[in-house]
C-alpha positions in Angstrom: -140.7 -350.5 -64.7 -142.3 -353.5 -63.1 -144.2 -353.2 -60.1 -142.7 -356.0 -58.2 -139.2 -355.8 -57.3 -139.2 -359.3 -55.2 -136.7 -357.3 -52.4 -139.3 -357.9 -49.9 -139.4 -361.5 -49.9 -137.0 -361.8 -47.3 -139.5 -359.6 -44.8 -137.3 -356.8 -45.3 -137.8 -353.3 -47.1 -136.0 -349.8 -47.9 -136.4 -347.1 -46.0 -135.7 -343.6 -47.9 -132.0 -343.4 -47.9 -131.3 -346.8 -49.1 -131.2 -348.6 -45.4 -132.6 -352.1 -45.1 -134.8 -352.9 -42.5 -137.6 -355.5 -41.0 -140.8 -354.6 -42.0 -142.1 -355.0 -38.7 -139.8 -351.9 -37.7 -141.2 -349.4 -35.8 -141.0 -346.9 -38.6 -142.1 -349.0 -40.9 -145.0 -349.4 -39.0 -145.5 -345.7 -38.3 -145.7 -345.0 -42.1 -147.6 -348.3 -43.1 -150.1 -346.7 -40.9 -150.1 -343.4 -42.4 -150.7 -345.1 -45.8 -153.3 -346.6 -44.1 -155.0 -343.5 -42.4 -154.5 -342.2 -46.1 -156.4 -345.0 -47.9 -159.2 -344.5 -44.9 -159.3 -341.1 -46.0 -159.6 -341.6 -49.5 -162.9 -344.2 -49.0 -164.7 -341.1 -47.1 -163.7 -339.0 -50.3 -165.6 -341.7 -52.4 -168.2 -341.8 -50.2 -168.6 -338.0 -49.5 -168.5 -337.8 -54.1 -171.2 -339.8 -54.5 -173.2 -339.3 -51.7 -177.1 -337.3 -53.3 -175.5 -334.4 -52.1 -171.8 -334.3 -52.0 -169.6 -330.9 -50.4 -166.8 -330.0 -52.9 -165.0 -328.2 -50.1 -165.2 -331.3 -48.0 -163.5 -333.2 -50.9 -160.8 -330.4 -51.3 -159.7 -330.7 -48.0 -159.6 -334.6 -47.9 -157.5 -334.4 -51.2 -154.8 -331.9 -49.4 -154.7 -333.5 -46.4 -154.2 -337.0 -48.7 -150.8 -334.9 -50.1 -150.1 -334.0 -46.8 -149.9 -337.6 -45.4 -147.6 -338.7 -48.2 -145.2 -336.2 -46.8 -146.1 -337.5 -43.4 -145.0 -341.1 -44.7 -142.0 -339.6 -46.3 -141.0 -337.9 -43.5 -140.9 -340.4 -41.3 -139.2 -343.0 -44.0 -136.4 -340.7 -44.7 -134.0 -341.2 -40.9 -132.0 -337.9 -40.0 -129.0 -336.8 -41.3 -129.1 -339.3 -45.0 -128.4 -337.8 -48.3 -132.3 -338.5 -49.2 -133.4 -335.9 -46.5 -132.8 -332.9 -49.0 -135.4 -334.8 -51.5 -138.5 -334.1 -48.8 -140.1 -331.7 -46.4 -140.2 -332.2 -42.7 -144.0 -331.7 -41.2 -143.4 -328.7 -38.9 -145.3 -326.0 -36.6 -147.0 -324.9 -39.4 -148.3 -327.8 -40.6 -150.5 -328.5 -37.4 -151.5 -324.8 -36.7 -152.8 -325.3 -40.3 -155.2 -328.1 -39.3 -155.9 -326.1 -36.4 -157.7 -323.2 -38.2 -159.5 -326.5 -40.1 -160.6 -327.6 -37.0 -162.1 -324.2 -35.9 -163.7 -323.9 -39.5 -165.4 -327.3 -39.4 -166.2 -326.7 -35.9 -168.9 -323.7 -36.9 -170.3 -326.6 -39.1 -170.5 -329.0 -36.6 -173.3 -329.1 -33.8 -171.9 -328.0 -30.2 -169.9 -331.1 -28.9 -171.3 -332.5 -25.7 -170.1 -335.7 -25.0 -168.7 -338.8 -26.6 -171.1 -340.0 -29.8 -171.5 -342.8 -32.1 -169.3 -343.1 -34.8 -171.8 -343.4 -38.0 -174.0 -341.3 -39.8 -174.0 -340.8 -43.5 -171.2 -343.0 -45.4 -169.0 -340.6 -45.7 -169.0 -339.6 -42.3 -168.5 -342.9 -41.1 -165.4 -343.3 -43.1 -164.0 -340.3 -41.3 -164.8 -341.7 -37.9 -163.0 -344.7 -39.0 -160.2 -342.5 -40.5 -160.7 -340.8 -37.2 -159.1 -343.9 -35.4 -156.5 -344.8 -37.4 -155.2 -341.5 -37.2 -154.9 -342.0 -33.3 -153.3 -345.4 -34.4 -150.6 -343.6 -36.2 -150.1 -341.0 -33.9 -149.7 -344.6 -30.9 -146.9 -345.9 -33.6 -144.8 -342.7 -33.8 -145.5 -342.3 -30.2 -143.4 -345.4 -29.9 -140.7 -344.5 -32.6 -139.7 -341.3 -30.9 -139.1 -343.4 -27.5 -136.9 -345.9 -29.6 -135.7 -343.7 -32.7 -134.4 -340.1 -33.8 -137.8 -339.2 -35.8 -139.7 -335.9 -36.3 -141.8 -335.0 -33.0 -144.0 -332.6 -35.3 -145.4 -335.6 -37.1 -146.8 -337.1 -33.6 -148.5 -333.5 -33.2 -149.7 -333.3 -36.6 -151.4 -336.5 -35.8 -153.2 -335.8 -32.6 -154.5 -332.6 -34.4 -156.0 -334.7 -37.9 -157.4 -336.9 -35.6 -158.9 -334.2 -34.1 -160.1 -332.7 -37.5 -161.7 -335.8 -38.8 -163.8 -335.9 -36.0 -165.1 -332.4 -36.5 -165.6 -333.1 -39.9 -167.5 -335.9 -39.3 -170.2 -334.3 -37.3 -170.0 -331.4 -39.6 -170.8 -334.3 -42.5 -173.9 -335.5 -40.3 -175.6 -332.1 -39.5 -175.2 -330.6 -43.2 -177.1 -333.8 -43.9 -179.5 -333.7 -41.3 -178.4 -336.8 -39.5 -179.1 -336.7 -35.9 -175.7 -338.0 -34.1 -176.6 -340.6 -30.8 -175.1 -339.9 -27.6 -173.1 -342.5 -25.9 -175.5 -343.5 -22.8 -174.0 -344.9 -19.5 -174.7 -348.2 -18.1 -177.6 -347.1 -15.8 -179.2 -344.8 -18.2 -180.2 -346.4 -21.6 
């Protein structure tokens, strides 16, 4: 099978189900951002495995969650009520209430939050506070498919709470490596 198909060149593409659409659709947005968030993810992965001291439970949660946003992505390629929604699993209550228990395990890790910091520290933590804001991105784009298409509200929640996570598990990534995170400072006081 070739990799190339040349159905794109016409700035369309298929959504799961067989429908044609623009690829500046809304949904194709909202997925092509969750591919994105997925790549982001995967570079603090790399980072975090050959950092001098890398945390294989760190890296086994980046690779679920990496599964979980392909079904994220298929979720929100495959419209309602097409033969192709059999094929793949919606994101549901579960699915979030699962990160939730991620965030409060990171969250023991992590340094007691008290106010907005720098995104940065090691490599890999910086990849997750980049990963961080594409999540939010995502979650924007299927903010704005749900007020113009039938789509899975779950997936917007699932969102928020990643987003959420990958911040915890960036500052969790800083203090196991003993990097001091930097406080935003108002105009007025730096």
């Amino acid at each position: 099978m070739k990799l190339y198909t040349k159905t794109g060149d016409g700035g369309t593409t298929g959504l799961y189900g067989a429908d044609r659409v623009s690829k500046a659709n809304i949904r194709v947005e909202a997925y092509g951002t969750v591919d994105e968030l997925n790549s982001a993810i995967g570079l603090a992965r790399a980072h975090n495995t050959r950092s001098h001291k890398p945390d294989p439970a760190l890296d086994a949660d980046l690779e679920y969650l990496q599964n979980a946003l392909f079904d994220v992505g298929a979720d929100l390629a495959t419209r309602s009520g097409t033969t192709y929604e059999k094929k793949i699993t919606r994101m549901d209550e579960q699915d979030a209430t699962f990160i939730e228990a991620m965030i409060d395990r990171y969250q023991e890790a992590a340094p007691p939050f008290t106010g907005f910091v720098h995104p940065g520290g090691t490599p890999a933590a910086a990849s997750l506070h980049v990963a961080r804001t594409v999540a939010r991105r995502a979650e924007r784009e299927v903010i704005r498919l749900l007020h113009e298409e039938d789509a899975n509200t779950h997936v917007q929640v699932y969102l928020n709470r990643l987003s959420d996570l990958l911040f915890v598990m960036a500052r969790a990534a800083n203090q196991a490596a003993g990097i001091e995170e930097h406080a935003w400072l108002v105009k007025g006081r730096r």
